[in-house]
PyMOL Python script that loads the backbone (N, CA, C, O; Angstrom):
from pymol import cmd

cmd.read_pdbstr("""\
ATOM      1  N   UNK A   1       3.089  21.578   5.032  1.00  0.00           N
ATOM      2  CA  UNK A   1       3.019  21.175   6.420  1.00  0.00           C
ATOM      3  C   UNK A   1       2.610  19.703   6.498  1.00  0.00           C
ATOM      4  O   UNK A   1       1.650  19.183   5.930  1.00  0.00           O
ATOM      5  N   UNK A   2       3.500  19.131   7.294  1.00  0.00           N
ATOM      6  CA  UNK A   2       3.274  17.552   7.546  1.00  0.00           C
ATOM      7  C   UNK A   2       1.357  17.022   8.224  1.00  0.00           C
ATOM      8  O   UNK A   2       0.627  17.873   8.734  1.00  0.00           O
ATOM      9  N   UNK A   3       1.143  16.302   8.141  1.00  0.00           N
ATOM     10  CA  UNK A   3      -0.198  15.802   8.387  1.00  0.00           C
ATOM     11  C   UNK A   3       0.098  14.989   9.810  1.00  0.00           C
ATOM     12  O   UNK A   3       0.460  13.813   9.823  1.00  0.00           O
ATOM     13  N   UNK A   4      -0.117  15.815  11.040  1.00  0.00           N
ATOM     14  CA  UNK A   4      -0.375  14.479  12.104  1.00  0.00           C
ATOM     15  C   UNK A   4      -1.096  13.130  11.953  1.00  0.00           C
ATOM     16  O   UNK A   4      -2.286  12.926  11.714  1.00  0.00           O
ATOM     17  N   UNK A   5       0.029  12.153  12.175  1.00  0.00           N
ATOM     18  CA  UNK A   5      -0.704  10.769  12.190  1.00  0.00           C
ATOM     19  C   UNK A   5      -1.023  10.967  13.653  1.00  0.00           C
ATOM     20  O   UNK A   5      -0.276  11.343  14.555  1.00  0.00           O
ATOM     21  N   UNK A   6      -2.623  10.547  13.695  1.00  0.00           N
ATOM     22  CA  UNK A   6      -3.130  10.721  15.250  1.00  0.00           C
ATOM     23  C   UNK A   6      -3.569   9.443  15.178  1.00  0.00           C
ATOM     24  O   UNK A   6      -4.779   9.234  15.274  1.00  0.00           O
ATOM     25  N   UNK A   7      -2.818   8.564  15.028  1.00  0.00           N
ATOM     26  CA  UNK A   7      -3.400   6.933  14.911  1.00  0.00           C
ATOM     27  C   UNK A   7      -2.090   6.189  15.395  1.00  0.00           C
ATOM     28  O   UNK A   7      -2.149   5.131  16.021  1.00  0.00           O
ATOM     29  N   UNK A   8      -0.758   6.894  15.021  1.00  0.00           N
ATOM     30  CA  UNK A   8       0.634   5.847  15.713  1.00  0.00           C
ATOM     31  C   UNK A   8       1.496   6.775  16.568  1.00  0.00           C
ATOM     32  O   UNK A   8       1.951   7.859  16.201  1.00  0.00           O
ATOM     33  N   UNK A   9       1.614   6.349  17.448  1.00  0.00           N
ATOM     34  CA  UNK A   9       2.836   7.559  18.580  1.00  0.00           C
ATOM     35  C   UNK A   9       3.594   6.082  18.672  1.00  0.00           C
ATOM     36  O   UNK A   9       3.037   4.985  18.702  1.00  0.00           O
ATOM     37  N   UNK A  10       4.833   6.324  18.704  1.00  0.00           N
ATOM     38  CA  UNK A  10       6.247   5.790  19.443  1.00  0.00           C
ATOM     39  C   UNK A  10       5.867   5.151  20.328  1.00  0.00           C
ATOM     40  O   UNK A  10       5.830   3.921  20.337  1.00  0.00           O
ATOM     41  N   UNK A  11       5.420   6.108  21.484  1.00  0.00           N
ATOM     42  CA  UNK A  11       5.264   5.143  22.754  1.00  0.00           C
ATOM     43  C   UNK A  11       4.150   4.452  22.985  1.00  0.00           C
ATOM     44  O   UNK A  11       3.617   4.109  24.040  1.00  0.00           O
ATOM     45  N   UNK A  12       3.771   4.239  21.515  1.00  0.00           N
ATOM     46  CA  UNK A  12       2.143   2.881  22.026  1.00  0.00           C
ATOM     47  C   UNK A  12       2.589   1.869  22.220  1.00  0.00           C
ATOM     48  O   UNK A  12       3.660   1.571  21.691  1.00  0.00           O
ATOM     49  N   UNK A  13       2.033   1.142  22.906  1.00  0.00           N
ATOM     50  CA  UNK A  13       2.417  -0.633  23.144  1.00  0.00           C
ATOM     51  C   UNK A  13       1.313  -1.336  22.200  1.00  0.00           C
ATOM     52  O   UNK A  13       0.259  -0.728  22.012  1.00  0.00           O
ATOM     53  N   UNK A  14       1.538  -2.723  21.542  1.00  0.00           N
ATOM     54  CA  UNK A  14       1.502  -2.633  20.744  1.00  0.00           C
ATOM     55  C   UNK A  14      -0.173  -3.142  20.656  1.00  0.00           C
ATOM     56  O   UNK A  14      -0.910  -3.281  19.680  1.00  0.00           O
ATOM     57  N   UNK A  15      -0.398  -3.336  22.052  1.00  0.00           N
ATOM     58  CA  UNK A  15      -1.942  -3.860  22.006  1.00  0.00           C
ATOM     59  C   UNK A  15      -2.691  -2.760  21.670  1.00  0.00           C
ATOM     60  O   UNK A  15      -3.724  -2.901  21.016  1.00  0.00           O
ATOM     61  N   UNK A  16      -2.109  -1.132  22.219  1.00  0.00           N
ATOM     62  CA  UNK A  16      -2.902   0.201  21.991  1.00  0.00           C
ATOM     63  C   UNK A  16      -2.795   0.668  20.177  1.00  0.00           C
ATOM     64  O   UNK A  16      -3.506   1.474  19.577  1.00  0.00           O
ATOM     65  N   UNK A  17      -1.569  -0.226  19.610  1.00  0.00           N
ATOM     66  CA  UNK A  17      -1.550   0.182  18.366  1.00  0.00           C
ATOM     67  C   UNK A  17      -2.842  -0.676  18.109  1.00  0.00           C
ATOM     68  O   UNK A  17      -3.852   0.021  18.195  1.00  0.00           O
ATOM     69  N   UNK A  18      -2.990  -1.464  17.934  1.00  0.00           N
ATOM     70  CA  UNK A  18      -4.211  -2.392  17.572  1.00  0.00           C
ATOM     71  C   UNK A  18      -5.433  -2.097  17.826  1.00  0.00           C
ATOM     72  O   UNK A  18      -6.367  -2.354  17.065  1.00  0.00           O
ATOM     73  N   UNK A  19      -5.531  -1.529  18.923  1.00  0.00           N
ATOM     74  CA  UNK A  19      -6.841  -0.646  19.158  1.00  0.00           C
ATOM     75  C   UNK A  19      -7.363   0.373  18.201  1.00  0.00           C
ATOM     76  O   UNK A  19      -8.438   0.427  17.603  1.00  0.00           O
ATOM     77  N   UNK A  20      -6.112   1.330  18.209  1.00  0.00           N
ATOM     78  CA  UNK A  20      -5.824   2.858  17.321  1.00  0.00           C
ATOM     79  C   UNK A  20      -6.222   2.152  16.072  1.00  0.00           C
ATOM     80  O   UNK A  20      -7.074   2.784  15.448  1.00  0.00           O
ATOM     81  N   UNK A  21      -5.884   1.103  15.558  1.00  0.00           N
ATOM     82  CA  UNK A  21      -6.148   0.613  13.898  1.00  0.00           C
ATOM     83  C   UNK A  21      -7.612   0.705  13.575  1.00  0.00           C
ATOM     84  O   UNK A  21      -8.238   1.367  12.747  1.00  0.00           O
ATOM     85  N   UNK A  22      -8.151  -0.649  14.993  1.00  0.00           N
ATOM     86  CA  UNK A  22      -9.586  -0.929  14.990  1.00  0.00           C
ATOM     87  C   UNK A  22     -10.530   0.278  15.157  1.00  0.00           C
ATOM     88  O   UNK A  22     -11.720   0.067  14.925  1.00  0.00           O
ATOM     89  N   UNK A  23     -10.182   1.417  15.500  1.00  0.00           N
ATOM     90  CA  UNK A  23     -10.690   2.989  15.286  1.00  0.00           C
ATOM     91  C   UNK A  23     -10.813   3.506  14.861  1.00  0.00           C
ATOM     92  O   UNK A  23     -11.443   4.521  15.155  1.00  0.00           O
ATOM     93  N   UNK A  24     -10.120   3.154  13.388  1.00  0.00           N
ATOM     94  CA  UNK A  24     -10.116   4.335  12.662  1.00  0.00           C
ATOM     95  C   UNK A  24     -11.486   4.354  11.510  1.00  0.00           C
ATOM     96  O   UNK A  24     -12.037   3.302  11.183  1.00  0.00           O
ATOM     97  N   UNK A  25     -11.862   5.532  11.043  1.00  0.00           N
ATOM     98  CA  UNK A  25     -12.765   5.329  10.215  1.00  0.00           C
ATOM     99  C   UNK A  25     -13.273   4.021   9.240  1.00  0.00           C
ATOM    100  O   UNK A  25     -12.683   2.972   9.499  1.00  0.00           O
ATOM    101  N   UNK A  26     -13.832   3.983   8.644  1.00  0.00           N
ATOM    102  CA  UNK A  26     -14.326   2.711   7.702  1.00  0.00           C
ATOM    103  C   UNK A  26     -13.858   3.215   6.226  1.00  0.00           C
ATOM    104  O   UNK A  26     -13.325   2.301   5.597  1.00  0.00           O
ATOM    105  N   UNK A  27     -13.939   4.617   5.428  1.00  0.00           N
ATOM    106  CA  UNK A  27     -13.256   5.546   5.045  1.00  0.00           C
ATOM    107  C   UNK A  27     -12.045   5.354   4.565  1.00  0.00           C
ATOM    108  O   UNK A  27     -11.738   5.354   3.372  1.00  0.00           O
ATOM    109  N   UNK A  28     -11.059   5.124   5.848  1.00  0.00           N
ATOM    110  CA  UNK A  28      -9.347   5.208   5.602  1.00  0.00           C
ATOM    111  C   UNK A  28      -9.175   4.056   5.633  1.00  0.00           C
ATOM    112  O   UNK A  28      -7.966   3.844   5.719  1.00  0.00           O
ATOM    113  N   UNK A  29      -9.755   3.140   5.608  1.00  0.00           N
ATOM    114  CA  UNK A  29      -9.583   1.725   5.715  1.00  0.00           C
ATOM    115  C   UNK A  29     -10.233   0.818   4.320  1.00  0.00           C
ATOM    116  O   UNK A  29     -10.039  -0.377   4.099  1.00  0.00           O
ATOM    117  N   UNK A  30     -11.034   1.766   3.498  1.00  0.00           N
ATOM    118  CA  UNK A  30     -11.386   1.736   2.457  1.00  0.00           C
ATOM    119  C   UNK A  30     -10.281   2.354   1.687  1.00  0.00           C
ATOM    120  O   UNK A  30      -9.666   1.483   1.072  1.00  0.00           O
ATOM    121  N   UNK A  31      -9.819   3.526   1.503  1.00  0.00           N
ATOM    122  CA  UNK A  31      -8.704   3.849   1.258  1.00  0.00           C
ATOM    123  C   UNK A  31      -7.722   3.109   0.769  1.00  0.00           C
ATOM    124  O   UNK A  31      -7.340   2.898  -0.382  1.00  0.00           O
ATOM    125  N   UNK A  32      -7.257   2.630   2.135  1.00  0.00           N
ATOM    126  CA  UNK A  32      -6.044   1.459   1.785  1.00  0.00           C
ATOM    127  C   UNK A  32      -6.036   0.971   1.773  1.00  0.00           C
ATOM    128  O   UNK A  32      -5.142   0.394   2.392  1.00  0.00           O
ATOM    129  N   UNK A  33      -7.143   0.125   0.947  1.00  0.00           N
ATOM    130  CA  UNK A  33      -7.448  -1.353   0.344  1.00  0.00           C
ATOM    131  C   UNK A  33      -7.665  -0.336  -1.680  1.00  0.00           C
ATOM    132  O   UNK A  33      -7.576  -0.813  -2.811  1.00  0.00           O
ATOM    133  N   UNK A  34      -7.785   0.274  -1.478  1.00  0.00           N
ATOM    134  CA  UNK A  34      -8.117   1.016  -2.919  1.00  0.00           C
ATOM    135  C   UNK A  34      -6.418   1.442  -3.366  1.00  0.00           C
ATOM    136  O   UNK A  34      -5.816   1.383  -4.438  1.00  0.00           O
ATOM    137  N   UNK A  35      -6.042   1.857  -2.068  1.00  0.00           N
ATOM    138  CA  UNK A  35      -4.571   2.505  -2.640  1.00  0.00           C
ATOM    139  C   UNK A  35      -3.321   0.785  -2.624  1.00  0.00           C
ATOM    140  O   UNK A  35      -2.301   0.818  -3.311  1.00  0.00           O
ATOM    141  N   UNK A  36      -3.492   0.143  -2.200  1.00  0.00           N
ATOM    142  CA  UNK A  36      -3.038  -1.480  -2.093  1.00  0.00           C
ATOM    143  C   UNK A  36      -3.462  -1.963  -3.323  1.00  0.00           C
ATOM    144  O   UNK A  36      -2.573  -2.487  -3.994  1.00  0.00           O
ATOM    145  N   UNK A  37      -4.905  -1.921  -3.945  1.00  0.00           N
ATOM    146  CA  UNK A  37      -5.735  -2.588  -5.262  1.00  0.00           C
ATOM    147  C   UNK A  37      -4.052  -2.006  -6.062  1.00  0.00           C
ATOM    148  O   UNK A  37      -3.050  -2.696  -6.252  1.00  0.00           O
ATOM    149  N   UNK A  38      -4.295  -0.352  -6.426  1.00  0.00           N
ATOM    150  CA  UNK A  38      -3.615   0.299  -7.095  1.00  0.00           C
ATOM    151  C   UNK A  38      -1.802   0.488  -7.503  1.00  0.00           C
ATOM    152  O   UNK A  38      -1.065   0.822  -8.431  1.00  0.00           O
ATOM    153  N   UNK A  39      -1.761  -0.020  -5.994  1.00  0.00           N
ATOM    154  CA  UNK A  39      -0.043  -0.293  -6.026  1.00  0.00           C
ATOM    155  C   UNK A  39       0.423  -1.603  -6.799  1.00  0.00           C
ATOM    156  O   UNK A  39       1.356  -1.899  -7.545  1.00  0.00           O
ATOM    157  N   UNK A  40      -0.773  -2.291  -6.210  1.00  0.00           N
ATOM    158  CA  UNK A  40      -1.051  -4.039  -6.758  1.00  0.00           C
ATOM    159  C   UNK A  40      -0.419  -4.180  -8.618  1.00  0.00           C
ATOM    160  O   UNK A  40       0.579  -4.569  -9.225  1.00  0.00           O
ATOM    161  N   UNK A  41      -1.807  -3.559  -8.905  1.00  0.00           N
ATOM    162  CA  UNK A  41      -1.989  -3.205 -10.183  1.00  0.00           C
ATOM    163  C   UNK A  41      -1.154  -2.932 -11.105  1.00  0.00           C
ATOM    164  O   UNK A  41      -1.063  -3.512 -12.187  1.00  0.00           O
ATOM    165  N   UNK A  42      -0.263  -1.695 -10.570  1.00  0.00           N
ATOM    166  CA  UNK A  42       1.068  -1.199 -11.598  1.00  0.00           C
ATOM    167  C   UNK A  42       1.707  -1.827 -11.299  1.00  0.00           C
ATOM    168  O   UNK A  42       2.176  -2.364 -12.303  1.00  0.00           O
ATOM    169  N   UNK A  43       2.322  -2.375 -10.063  1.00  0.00           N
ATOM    170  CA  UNK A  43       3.417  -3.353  -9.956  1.00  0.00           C
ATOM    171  C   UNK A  43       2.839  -5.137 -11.518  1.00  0.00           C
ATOM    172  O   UNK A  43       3.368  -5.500 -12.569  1.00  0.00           O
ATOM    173  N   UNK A  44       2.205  -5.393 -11.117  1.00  0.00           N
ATOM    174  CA  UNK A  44       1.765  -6.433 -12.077  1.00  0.00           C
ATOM    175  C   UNK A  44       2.195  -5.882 -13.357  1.00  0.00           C
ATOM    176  O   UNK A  44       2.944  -6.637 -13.976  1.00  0.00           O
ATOM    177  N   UNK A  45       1.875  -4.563 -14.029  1.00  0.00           N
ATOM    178  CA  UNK A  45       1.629  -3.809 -15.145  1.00  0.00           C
ATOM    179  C   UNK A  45       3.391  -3.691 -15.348  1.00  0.00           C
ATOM    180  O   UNK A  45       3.986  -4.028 -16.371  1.00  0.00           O
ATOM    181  N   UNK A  46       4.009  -3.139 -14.130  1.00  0.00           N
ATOM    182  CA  UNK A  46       5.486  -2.860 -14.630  1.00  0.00           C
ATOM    183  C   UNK A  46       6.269  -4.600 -14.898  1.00  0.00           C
ATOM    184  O   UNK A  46       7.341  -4.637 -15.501  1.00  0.00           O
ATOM    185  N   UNK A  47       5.654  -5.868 -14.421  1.00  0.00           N
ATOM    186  CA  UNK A  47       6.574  -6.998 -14.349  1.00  0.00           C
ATOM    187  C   UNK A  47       6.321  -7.482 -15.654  1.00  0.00           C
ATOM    188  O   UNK A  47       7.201  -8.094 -16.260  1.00  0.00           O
ATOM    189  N   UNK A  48       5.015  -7.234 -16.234  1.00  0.00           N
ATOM    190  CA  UNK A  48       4.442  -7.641 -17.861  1.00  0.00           C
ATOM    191  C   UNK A  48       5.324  -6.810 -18.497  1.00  0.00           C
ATOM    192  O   UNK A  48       5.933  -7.438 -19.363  1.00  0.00           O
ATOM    193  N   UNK A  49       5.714  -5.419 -18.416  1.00  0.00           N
ATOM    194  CA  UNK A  49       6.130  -4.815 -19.149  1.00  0.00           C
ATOM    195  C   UNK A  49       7.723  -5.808 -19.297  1.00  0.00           C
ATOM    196  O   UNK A  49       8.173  -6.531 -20.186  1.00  0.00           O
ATOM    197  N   UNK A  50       8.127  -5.463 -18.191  1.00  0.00           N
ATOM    198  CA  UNK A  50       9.620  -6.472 -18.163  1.00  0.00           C
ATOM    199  C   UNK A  50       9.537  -7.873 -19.010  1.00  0.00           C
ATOM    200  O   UNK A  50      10.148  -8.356 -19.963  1.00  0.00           O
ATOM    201  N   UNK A  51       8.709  -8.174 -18.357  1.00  0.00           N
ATOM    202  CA  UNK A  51       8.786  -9.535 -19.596  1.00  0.00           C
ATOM    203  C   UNK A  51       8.648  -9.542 -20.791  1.00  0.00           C
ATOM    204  O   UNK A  51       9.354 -10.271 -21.489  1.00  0.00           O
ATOM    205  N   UNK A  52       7.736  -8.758 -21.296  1.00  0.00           N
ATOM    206  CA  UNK A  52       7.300  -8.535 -22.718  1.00  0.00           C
ATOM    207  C   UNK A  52       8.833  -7.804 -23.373  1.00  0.00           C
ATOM    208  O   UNK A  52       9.310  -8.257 -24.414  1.00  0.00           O
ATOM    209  N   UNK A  53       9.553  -6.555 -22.568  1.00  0.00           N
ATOM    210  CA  UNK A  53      10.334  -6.588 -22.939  1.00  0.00           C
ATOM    211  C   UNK A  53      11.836  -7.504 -23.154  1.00  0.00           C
ATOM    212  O   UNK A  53      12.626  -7.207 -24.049  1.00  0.00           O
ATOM    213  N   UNK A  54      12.048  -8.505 -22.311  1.00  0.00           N
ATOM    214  CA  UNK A  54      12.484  -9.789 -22.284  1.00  0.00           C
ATOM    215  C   UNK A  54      12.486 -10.657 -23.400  1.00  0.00           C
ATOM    216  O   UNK A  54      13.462 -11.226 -23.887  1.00  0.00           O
ATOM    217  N   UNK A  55      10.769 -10.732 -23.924  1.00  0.00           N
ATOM    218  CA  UNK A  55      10.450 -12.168 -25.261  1.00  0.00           C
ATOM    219  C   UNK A  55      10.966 -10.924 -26.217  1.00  0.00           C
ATOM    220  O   UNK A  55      11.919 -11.337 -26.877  1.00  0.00           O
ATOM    221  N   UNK A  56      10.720  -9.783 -26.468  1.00  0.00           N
ATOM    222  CA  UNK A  56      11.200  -8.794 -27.957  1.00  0.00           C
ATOM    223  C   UNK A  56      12.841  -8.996 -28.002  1.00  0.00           C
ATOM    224  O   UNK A  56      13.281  -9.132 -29.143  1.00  0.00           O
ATOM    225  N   UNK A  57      13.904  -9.041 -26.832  1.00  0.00           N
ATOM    226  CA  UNK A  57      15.213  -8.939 -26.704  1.00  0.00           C
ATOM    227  C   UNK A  57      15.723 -10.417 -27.233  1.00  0.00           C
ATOM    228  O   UNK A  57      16.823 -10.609 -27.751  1.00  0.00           O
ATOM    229  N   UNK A  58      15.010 -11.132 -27.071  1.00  0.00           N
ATOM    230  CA  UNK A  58      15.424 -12.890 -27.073  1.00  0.00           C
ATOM    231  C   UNK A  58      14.825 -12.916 -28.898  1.00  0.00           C
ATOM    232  O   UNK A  58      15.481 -13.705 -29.579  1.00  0.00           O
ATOM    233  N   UNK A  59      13.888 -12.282 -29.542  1.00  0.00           N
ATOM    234  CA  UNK A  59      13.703 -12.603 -30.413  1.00  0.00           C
ATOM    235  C   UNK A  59      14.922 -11.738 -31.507  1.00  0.00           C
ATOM    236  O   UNK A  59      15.414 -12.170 -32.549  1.00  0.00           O
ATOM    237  N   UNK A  60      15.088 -10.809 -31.033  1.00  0.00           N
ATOM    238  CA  UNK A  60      16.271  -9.742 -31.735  1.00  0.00           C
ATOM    239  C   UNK A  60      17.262 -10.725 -32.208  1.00  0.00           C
ATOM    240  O   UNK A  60      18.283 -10.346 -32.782  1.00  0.00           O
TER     241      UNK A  60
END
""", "prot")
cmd.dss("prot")
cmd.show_as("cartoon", "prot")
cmd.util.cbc("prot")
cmd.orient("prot")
């Protein structure tokens, strides 16, 4: 079963979205600065990988 987002409806304007943000817990906003760190992270981790695999192909 899907999880109501009770933070974005369609018909907010966009000053009420901004409100809804500034509301929300301290929590979920911790969250997605932890889940952002983490996306951060592997993305960096997968572009090293690319490269590293890059200098091994050029040395072949």
């Amino acid at each position: 079963m899907k999880k109501k987002n009770t933070f974005v409806n369609e018909t907010l304007s966009f000053e009420d979205f901004e409100q809804a943000i500034a509301q929300r817990p301290a929590s979920d906003v911790a969250l997605d600065e932890l889940v952002r760190e983490r996306l951060t992270a592997e993305k960096d981790a997968q572009k090293k990988e690319r490269e590293l695999k890059k200098a091994r192909n050029k040395l072949s």
